[in-house]
Every structure is written in structure tokens, then in C-alpha cells.
TORLUM-966254 format. One record per residue (C-alpha): x, y, z; residue in three letters; residue number from 0. Coordinates in nm, 3 decimals, always signed. Layout:
N
+---------+---------+---------+--------+-----+
!       X !       Y !       Z ! residu ! num !
+---------+---------+---------+--------+-----+
!       X !       Y !       Z !    ALA ! NUM !
...
+---------+---------+---------+--------+-----+
END
This chain:
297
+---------+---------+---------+--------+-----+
!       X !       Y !       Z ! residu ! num !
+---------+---------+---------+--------+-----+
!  +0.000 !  +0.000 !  +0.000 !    UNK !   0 !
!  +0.115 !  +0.355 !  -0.108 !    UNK !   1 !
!  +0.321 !  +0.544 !  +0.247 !    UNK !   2 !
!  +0.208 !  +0.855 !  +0.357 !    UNK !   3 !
!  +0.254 !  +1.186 !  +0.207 !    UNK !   4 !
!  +0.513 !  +1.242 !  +0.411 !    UNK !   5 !
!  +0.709 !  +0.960 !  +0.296 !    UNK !   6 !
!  +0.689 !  +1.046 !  -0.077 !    UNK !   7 !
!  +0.775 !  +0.675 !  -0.134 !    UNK !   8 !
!  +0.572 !  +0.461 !  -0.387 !    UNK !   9 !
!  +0.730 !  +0.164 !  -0.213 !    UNK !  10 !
!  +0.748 !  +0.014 !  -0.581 !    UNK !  11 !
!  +0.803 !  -0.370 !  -0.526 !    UNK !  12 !
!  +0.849 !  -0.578 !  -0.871 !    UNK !  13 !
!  +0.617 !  -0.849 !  -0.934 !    UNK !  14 !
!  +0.772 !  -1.102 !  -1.150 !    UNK !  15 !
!  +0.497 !  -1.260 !  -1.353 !    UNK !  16 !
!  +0.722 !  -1.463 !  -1.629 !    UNK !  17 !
!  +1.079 !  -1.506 !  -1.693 !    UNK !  18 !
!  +1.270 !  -1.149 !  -1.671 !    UNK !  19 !
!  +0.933 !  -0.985 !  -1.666 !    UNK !  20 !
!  +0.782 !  -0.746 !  -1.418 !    UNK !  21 !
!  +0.491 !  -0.564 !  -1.278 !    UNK !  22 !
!  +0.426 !  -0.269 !  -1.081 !    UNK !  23 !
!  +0.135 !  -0.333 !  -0.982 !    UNK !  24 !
!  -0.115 !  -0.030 !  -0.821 !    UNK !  25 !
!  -0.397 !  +0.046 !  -0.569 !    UNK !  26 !
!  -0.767 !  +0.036 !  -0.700 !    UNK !  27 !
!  -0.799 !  +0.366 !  -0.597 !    UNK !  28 !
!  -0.900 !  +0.708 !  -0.725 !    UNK !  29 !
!  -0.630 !  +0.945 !  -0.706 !    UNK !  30 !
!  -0.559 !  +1.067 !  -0.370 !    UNK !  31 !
!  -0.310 !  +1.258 !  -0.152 !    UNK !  32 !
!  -0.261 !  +0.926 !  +0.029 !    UNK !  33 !
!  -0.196 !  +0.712 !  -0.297 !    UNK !  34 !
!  +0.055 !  +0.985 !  -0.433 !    UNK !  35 !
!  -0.144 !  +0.855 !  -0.802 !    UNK !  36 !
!  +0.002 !  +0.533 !  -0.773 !    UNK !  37 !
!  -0.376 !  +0.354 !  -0.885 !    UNK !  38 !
!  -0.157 !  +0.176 !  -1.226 !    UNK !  39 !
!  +0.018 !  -0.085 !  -1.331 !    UNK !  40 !
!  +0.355 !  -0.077 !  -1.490 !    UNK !  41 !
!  +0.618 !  -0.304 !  -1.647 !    UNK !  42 !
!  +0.931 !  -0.402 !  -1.719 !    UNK !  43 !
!  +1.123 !  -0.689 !  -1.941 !    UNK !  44 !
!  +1.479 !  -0.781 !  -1.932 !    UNK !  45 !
!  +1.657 !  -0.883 !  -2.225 !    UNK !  46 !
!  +2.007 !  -0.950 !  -2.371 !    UNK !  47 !
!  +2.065 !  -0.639 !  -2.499 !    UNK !  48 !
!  +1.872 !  -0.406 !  -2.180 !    UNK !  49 !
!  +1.547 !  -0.336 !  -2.027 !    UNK !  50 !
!  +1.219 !  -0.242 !  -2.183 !    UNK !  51 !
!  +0.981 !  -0.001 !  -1.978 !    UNK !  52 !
!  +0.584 !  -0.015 !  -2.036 !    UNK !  53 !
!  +0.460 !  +0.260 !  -1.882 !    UNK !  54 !
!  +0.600 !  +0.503 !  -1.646 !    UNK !  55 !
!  +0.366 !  +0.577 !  -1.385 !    UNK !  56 !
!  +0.172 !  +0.953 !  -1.251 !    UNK !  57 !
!  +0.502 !  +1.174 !  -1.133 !    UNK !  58 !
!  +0.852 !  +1.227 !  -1.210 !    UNK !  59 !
!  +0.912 !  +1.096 !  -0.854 !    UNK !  60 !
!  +0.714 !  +0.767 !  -0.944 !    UNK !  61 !
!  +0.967 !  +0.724 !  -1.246 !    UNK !  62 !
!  +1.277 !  +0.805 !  -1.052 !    UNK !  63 !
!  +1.160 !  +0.504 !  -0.775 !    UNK !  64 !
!  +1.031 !  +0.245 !  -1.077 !    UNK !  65 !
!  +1.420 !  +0.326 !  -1.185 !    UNK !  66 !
!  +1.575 !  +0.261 !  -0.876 !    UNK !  67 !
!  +1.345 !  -0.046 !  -0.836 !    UNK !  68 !
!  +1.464 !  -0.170 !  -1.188 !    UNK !  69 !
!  +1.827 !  -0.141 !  -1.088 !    UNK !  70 !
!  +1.783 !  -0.404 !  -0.753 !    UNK !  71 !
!  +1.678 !  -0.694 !  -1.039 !    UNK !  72 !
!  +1.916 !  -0.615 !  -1.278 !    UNK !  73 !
!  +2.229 !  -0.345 !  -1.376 !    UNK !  74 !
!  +2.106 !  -0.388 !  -1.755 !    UNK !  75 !
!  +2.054 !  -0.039 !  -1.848 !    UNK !  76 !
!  +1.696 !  +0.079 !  -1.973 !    UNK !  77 !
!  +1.740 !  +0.099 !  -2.338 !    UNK !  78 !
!  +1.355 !  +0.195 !  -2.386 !    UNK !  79 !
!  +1.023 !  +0.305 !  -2.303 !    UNK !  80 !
!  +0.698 !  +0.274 !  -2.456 !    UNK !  81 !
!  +0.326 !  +0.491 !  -2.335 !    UNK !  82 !
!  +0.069 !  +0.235 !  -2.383 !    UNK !  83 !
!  -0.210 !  +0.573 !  -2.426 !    UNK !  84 !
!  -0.227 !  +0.939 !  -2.340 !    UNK !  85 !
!  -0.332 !  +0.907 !  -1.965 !    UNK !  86 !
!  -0.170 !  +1.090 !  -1.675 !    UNK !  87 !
!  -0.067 !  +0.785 !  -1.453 !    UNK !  88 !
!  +0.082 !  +0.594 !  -1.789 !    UNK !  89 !
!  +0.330 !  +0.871 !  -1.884 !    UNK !  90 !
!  +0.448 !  +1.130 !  -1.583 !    UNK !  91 !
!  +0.668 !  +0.966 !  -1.532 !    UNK !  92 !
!  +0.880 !  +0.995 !  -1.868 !    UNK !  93 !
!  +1.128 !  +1.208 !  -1.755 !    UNK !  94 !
!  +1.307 !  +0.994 !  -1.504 !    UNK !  95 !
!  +1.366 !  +0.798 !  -1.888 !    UNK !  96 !
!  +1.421 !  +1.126 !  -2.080 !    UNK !  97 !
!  +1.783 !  +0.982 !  -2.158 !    UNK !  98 !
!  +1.636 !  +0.690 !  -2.348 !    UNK !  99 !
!  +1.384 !  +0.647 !  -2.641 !    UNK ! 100 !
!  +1.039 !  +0.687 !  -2.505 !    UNK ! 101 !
!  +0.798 !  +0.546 !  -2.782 !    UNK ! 102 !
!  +0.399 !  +0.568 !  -2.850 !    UNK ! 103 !
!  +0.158 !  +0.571 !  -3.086 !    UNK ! 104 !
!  +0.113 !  +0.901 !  -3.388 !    UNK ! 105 !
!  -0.180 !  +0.970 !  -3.210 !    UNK ! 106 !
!  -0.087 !  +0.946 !  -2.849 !    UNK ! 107 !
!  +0.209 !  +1.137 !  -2.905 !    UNK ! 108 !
!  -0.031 !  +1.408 !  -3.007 !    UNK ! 109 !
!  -0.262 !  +1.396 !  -2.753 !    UNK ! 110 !
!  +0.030 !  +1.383 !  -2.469 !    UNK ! 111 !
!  +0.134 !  +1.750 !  -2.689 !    UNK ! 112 !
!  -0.191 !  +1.859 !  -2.699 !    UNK ! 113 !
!  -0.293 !  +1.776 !  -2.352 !    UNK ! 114 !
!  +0.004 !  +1.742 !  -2.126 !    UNK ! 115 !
!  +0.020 !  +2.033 !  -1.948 !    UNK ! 116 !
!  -0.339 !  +2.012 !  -1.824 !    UNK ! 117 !
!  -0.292 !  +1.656 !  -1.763 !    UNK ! 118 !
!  -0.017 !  +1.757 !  -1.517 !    UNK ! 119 !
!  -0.188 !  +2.043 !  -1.390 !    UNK ! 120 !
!  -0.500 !  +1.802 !  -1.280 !    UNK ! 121 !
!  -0.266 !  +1.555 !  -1.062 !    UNK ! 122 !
!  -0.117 !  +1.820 !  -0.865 !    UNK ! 123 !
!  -0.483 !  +1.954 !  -0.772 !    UNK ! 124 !
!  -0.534 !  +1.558 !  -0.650 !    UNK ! 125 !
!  -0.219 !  +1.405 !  -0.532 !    UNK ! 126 !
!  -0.041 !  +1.705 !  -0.421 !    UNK ! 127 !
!  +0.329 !  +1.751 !  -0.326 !    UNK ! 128 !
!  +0.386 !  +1.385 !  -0.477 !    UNK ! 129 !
!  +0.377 !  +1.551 !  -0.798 !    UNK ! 130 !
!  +0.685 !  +1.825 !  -0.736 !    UNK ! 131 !
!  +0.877 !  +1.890 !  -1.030 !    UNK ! 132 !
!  +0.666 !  +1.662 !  -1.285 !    UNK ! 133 !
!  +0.647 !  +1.845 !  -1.593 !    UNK ! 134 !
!  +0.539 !  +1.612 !  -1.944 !    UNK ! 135 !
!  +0.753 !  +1.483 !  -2.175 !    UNK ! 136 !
!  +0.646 !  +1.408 !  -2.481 !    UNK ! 137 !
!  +0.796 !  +1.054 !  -2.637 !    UNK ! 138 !
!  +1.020 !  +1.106 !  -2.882 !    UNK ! 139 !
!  +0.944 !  +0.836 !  -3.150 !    UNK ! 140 !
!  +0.663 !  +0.639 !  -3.316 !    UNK ! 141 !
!  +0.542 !  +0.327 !  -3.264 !    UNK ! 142 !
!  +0.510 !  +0.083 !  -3.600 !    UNK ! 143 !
!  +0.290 !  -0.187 !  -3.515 !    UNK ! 144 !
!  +0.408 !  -0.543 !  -3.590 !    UNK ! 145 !
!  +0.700 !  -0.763 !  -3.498 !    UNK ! 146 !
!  +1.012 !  -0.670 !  -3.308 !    UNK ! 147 !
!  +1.289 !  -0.926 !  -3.252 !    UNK ! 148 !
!  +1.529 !  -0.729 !  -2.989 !    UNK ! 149 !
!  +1.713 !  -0.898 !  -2.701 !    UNK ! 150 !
!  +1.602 !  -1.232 !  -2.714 !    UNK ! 151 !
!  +1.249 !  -1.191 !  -2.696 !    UNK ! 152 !
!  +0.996 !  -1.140 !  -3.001 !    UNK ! 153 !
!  +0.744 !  -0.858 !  -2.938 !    UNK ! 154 !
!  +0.407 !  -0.769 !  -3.114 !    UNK ! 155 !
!  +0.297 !  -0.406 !  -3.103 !    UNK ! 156 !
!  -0.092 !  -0.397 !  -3.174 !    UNK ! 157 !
!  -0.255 !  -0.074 !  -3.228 !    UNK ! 158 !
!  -0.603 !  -0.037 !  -3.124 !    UNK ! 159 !
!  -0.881 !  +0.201 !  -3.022 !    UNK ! 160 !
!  -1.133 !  +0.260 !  -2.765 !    UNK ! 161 !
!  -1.019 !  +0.336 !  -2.424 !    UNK ! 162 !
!  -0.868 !  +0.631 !  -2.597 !    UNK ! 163 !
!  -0.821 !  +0.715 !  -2.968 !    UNK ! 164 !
!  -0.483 !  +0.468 !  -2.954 !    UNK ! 165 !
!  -0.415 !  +0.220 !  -2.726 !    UNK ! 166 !
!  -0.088 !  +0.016 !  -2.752 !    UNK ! 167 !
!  -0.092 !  -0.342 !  -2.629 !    UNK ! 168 !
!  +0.255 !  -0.504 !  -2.637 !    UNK ! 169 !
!  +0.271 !  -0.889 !  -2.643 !    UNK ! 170 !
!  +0.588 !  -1.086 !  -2.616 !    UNK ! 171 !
!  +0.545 !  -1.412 !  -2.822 !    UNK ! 172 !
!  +0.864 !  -1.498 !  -2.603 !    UNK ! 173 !
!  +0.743 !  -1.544 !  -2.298 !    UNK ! 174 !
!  +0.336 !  -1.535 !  -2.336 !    UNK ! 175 !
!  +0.296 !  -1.194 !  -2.169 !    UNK ! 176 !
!  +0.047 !  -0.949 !  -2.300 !    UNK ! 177 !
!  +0.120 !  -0.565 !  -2.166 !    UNK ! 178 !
!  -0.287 !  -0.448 !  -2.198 !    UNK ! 179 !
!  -0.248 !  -0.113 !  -2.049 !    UNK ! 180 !
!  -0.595 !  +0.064 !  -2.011 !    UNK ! 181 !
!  -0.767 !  -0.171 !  -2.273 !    UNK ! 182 !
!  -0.876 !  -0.436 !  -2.035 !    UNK ! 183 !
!  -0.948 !  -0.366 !  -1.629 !    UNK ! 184 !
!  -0.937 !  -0.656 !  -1.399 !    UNK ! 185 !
!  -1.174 !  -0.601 !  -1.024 !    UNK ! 186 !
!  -1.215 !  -0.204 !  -1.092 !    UNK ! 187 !
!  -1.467 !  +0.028 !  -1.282 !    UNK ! 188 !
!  -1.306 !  +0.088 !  -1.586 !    UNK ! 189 !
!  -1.230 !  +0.501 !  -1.681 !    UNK ! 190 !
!  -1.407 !  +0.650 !  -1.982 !    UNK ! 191 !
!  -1.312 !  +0.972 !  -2.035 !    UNK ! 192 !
!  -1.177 !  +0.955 !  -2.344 !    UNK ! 193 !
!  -1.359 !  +0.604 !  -2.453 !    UNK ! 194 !
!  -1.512 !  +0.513 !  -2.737 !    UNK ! 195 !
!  -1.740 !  +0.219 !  -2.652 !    UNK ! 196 !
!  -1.815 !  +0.043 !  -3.012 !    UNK ! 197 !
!  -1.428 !  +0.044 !  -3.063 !    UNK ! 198 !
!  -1.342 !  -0.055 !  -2.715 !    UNK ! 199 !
!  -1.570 !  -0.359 !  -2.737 !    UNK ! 200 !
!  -1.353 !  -0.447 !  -3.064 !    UNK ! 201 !
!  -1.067 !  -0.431 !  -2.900 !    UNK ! 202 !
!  -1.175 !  -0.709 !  -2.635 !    UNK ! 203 !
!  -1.272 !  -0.933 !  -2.886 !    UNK ! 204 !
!  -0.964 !  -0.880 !  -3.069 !    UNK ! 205 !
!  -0.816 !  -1.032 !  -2.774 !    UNK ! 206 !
!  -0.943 !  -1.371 !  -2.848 !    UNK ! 207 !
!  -0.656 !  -1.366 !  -3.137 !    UNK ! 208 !
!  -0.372 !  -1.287 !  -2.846 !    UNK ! 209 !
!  -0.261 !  -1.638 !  -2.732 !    UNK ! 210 !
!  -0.171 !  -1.473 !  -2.397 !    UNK ! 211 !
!  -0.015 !  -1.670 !  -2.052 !    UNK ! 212 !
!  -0.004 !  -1.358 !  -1.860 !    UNK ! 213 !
!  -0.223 !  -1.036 !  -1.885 !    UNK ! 214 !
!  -0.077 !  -0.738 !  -1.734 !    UNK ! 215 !
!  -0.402 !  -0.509 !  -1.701 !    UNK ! 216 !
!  -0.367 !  -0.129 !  -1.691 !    UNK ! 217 !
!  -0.537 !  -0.137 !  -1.317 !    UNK ! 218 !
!  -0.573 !  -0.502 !  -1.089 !    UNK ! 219 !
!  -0.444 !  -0.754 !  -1.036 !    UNK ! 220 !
!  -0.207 !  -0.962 !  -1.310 !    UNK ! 221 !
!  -0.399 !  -1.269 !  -1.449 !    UNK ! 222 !
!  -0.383 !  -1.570 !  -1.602 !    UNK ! 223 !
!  -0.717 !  -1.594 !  -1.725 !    UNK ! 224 !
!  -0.947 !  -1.427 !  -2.006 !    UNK ! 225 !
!  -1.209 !  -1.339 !  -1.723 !    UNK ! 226 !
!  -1.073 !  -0.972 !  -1.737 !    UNK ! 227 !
!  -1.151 !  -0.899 !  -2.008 !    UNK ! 228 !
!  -1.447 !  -1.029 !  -2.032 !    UNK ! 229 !
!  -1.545 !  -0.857 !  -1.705 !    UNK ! 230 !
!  -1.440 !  -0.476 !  -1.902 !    UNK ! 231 !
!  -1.585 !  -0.587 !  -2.207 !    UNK ! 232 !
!  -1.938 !  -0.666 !  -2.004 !    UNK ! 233 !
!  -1.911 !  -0.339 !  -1.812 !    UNK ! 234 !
!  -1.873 !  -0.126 !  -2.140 !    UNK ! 235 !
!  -2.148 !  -0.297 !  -2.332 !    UNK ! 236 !
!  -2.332 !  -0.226 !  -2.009 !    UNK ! 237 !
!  -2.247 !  +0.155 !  -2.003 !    UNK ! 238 !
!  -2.331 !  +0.140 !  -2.383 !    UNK ! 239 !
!  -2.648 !  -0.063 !  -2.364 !    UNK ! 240 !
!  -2.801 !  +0.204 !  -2.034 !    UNK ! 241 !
!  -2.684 !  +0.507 !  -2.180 !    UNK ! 242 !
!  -2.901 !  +0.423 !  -2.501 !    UNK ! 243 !
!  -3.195 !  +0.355 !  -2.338 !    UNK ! 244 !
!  -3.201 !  +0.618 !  -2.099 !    UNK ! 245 !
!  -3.108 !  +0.898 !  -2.361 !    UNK ! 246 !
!  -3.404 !  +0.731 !  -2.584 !    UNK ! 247 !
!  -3.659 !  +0.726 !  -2.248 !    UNK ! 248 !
!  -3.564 !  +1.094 !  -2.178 !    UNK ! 249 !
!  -3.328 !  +1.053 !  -1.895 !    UNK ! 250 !
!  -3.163 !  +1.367 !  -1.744 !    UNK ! 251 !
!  -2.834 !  +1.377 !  -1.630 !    UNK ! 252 !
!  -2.928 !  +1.431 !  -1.318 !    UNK ! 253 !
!  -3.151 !  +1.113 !  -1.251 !    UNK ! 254 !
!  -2.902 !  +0.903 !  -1.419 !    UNK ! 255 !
!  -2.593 !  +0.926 !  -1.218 !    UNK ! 256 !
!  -2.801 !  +0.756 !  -0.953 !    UNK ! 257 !
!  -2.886 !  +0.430 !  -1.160 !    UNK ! 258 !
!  -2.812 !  +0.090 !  -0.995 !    UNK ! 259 !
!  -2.535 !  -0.140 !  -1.198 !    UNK ! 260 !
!  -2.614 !  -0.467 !  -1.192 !    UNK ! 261 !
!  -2.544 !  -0.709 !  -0.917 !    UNK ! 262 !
!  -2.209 !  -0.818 !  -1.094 !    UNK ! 263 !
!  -2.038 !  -0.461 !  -1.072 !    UNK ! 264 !
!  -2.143 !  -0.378 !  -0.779 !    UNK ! 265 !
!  -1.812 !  -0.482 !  -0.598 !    UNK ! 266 !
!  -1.597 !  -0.343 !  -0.852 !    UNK ! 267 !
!  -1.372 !  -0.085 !  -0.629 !    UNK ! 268 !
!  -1.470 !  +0.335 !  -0.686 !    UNK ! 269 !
!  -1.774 !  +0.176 !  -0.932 !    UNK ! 270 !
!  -1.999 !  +0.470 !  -0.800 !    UNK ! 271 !
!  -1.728 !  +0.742 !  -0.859 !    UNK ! 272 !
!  -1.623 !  +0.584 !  -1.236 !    UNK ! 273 !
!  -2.009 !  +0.570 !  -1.320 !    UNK ! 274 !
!  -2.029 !  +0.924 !  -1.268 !    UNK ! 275 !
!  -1.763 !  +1.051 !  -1.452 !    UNK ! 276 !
!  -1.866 !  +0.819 !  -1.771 !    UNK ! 277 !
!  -2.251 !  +0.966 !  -1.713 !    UNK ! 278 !
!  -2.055 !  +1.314 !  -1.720 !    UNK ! 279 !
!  -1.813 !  +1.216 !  -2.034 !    UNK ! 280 !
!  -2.002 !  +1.021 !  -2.260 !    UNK ! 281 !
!  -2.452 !  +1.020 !  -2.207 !    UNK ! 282 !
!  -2.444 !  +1.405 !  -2.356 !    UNK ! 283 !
!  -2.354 !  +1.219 !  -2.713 !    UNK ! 284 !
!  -2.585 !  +0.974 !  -2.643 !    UNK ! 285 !
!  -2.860 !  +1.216 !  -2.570 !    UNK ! 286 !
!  -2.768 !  +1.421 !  -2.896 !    UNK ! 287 !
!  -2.821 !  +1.133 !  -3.116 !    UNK ! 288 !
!  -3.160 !  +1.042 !  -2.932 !    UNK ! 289 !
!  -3.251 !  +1.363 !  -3.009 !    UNK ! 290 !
!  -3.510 !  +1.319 !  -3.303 !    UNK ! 291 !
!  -3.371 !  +1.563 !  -3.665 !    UNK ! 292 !
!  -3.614 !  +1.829 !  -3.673 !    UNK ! 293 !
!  -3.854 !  +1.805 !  -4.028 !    UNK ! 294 !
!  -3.854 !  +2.049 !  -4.285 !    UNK ! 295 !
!  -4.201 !  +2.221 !  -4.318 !    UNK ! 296 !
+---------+---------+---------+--------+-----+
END
């Protein structure tokens, strides 16, 4: 569990979850003082030829500790990092890695430019002092999807929507590890605010393609199992499915933020807060297109 502010220490203990591969893994949490932002999970590989970082976690002070941590498992230097998607607690941390290559997608890369400052700007009103000094930094080069052989190990960047206009998943063939980021959620309410839900629900069932061991989720627990993302892939189609129906009934705003989920989300950690912020984000689209085109007279 995350110290106390006045600690400033993640206390960043490596998970190993396959051969020279490891997890950070984070609190189910909203973002609080107490957390210091650490609510996501990040990664790390070892190979031959240096260490690959997925992710790099809400501050500049969470990067500097995921370094440190790195260096206890191995003194293979970090030859590079890739941002899985645009959110906060996935890239504030580049800059402890601002002497390597930091990779993402065209369009993540442009939404960390366009963004970034804000982004930044929003954690310090939430986590406070944890965030001293964190200013974003943008990555540096593209990521081509498809098949890299580096360091002994045989990785497949897959470009795909949803979550957020691009969201990178990073399997290695080599060991049977799939890097998910915020694509799949395992025993939390997923975040929606910059989803889109047809194209997320793709994504999950382009997962059935992924001959996976190991999942490394953007939030939970590490699995074994498919039930993950099954369990974000009901939960969307869920969001999707009452958003319709209440825009088509009528629904205000208002009234919906206080619907009940269904029985099987209902111990899904911060599920009230998350439903919320997706009524906020997304039913006002919803409601648009329920609206019926007026008729010429």
C-alpha cells in the first residue's frame, strides 16, 4: 500500500509474472493525496541487450523510484520506453527515462502535446506535493505496429482504439505476456473519459486472437485468465447498452448518475465514482443522437 505523504515513497516492489518480466502493480484507488497517483500498473522486461519499460507511472518521482526499483533486479541499463495511451498515470513519469527512447503511438504522441500540461496540472490539484517537479515529456518516436525481434524476446505491437483514440498493447510471443495497459481492467470500474465504446468492445474481442499466458491489465491484479476482459468488455457494453436507453426514455443527467449497476459490478472498487464521470463524459452524445432531426415544413 502507497506510504504517507510524508514519505513520498511509492514503495514500488516488482512483481515477476514470467521469466525477466515485471509488474508494478497499483492500488484500486481514485487518485488521492494518500496514494501519491500510484492507482496503475507498470512493467518491465529484461533482455540481452537491456530493459524495456511499459509505462512510467503519474510523477517524475514515481519514475525516478520504478528506476531505482529496476536497478535491484538487474544493472542492464533501460534501453527503452513505450506509453501504452495518453493518460496521466501511464506517462508522468517519462522524464526519469528522458535519456532513453520513449515510444507511442502518432496519435498518443499528439494527444500527450496537446494535452500534457493540463494533464499535469489536474494531478497536482489531486495528489499534491507527490507531484513536485513533474512536468510532461512528450515521447520522442513512433510506434510501427508489428514484430520486433530485440534482445532475445519477439514482441508484437498492436494498435487499437477505444479506451482512448490509440491504445498500444505489447505482447511478447517470447514469454506469453500481454502488456494491456488501459484496454482491459481486472476487479475495478473501468475510466471512460476519453472512450469510445463500439471500438473498445472491438478491441476485447480482438483479444481472443492474443494467445496470452499472462495479462498485465492497466489497473488489478495480473492474471492468467481471459475473465478480465471479459469482465471490461461486459461493463462497457453495459455503459453502452443504459446510456441508449435512458437517452431514448428521456433521462436527465441528473436522474441518471443515480442508476443501480447490476449485481455483478457492484463490488468493482470506486464503481460509484467511475459511473459518474462516464454519465458526465459520454450520455451528452448519447442524448444528442436520441434527439429526433427536426422536419422540414
Amino acid at each position: 500500500m502507497a506510504s504517507p505523504v510524508s514519505a513520498m515513497d511509492y514503495q514500488l516492489v516488482p512483481q515477476a509474472v514470467a521469466k525477466d518480466t515485471y509488474a508494478f502493480v497499483g492500488l484500486v484507488e481514485d487518485f488521492t493525496p494518500g496514494n501519491g497517483g500510484n492507482i496503475v500498473n507498470t512493467g518491465f522486461v529484461v533482455t540481452d541487450r537491456g530493459v524495456i519499460v511499459i509505462d512510467t507511472g503519474p510523477s517524475l518521482r514515481y519514475g525516478k523510484q520504478m528506476r531505482t526499483a529496476i536497478s535491484r533486479v538487474t544493472d542492464k541499463p533501460v534501453v527503452q520506453v513505450y506509453n501504452t495511451h495518453l493518460h496521466p498515470d501511464h506517462f508522468l513519469g517519462n522524464q526519469a527515462f528522458k535519456d532513453v527512447s520513449i515510444l507511442a503511438l502518432e496519435k498518443t504522441i499528439a494527444g500527450i502535446r496537446a494535452h500534457g500540461d493540463r494533464f499535469a496540472d489536474n494531478l497536482y490539484h489531486l495528489v499534491d506535493g507527490w507531484m513536485q517537479g513533474t512536468q510532461p515529456q512528450v515521447p520522442s518516436g513512433v510506434v510501427i505496429p508489428g514484430t520486433w525481434e530485440f534482445g532475445g524476446h519477439k514482441f508484437r505491437f498492436i494498435e487499437r482504439a477505444g479506451h482512448t483514440d490509440a491504445d498500444l498493447l505489447i505482447f511478447d510471443e517470447t514469454t506469453g505476456v500481454l502488456f494491456a495497459g488501459d484496454a482491459v481492467f481486472n476487479g475495478r470500474a473501468p475510466t471512460t473519459p476519453h472512450a469510445d465504446l463500439d471500438s473498445w468492445v472491438e478491441t476485447l474481442e480482438s483479444l481472443s486472437n492474443v494467445p496470452f499466458d499472462v495479462l498485465i491489465p492497466g489497473h488489478g491484479p495480473v492474471v492468467t485468465t481471459r475473465d478480465s476482459i471479459q469482465q471490461t468488455k461486459h461493463y462497457v457494453e453495459w455503459l453502452q447498452a443504459t446510456f441508449r436507453k435512458a437517452a431514448n426514455e428521456g433521462v436527465d443527467m441528473a436522474e441518471l448518475m443515480f442508476y443501480e449497476p447490476p449485481r455483478e459490478f457492484q463490488t468493482l472498487p470506486v464503481l460509484r465514482s467511475e459511473f459518474q464521470r462516464s454519465v458526465s463524459h459520454l450520455y451528452p452524445s448519447f442524448e444528442a443522437s436520441a434527439i429526433p432531426l427536426a422536419q422540414p415544413r
